[in-house]
C-alpha positions as semicolon CSV with decimal commas, in nm:
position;residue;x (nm);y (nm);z (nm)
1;X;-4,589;-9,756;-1,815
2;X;-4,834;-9,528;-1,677
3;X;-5,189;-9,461;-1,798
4;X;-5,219;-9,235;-2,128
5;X;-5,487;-8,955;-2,040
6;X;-5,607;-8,766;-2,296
7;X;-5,915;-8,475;-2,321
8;X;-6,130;-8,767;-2,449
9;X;-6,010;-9,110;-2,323
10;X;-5,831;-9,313;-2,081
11;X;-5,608;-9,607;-2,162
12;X;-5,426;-9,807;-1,825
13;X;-5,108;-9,883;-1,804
14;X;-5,215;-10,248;-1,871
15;X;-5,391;-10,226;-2,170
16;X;-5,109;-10,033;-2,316
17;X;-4,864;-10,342;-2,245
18;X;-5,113;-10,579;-2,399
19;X;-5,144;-10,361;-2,696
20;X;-4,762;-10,311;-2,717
21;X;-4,708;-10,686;-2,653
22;X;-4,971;-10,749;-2,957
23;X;-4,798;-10,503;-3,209
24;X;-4,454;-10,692;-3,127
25;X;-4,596;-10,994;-3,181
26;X;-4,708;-10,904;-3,506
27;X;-4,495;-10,981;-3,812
28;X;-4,589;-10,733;-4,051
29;X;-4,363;-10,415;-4,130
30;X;-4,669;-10,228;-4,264
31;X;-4,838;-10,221;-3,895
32;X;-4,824;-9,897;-3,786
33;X;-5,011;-9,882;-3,502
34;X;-5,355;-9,989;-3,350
35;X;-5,685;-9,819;-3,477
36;X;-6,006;-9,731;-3,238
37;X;-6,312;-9,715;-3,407
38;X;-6,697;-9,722;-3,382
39;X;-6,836;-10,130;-3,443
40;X;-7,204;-9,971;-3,391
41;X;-7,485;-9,845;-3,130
42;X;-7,786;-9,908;-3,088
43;X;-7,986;-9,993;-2,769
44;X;-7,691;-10,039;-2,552
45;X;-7,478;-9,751;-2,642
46;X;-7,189;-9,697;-2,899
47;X;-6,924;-10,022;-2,941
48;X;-6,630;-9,927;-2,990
49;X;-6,372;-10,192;-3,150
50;X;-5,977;-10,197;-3,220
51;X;-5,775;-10,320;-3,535
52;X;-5,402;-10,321;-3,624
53;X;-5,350;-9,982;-3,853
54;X;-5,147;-9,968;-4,149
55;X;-5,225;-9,646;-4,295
56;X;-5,284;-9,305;-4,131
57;X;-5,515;-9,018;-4,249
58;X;-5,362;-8,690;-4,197
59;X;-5,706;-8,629;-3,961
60;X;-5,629;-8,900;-3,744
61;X;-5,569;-8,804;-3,392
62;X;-5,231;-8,988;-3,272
63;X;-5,095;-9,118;-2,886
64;X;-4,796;-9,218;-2,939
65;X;-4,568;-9,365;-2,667
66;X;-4,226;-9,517;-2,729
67;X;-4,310;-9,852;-2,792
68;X;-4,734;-9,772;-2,920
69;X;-4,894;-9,582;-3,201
70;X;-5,275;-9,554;-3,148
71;X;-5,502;-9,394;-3,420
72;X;-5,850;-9,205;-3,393
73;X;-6,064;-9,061;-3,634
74;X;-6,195;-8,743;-3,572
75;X;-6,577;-8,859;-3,544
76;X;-6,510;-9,186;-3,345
77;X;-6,311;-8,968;-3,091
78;X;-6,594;-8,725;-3,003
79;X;-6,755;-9,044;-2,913
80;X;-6,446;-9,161;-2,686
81;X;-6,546;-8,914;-2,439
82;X;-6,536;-9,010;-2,100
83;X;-6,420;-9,370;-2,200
84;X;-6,146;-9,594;-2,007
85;X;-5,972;-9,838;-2,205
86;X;-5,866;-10,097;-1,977
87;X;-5,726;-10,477;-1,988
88;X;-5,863;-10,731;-1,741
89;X;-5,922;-11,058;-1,680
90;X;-6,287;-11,166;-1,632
91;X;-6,510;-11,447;-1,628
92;X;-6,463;-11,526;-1,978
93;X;-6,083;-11,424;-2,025
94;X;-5,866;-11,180;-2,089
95;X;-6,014;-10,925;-2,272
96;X;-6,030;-10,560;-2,354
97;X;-6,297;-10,318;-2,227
98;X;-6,389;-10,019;-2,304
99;X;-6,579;-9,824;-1,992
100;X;-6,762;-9,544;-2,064
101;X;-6,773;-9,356;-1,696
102;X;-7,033;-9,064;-1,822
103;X;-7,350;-9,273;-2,011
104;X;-7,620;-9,301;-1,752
105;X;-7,632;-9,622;-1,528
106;X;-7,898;-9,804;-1,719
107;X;-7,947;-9,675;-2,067
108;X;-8,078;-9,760;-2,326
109;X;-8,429;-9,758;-2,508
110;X;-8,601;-9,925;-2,241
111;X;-8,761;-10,153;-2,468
112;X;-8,479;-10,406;-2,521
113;X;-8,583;-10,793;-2,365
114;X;-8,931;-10,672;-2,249
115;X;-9,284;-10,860;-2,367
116;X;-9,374;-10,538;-2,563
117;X;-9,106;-10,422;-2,753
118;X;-8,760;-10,495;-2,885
119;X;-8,495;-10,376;-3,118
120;X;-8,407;-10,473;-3,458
């Protein structure tokens, strides 16, 4: 399995298995494929998070592979720009990550953890 490319995003080949591996895992015939969304922003940029997706809105953008459906809405995918979606295994475990390669190296508000400031 190589590693889907589209105009927005990246996924490697290894986070494609795990996802594949997850969705035939899965017991449920209404699972149609996995979902990318927005979980928030704030001070340290956008979060992105993934579900299982059993519906599809005609707007969704679509990879599909043979074995892996994955679903976008339009406005979370303008927001996927630049991102790699990879699987690896760090410190605290196997985990997905999403890497966005074109946010500045140290963004942010610049008020986050110091004396003066802080977000809420």
């Amino acid at each position: 399995m190589s590693t889907v490319v589209t105009d927005e995003f990246k996924i490697s080949s290894d986070a494609q298995q795990q996802l594949a591996a997850l969705m035939s895992s899965e017991e449920s015939e209404a699972i149609k494929g996995v979902r990318i969304y927005v979980a928030g922003s704030g001070c340290s940029g956008i979060q992105w998070g993934m579900t299982f997706a059993d519906a599809v809105e005609e707007s969704d953008a679509c990879l599909a592979s043979d074995d892996l459906n994955i679903y976008v809405d339009p406005q979370c995918l303008a927001t996927l720009d630049g991102v790699e979606i990879d699987y690896v295994n760090g410190p605290q475990g196997p985990s997905f990550v999403f890497n966005n390669t074109k946010e500045a190296a140290g963004g942010g508000c610049g008020t986050c953890g110091s004396a003066g400031g802080g977000c809420s």
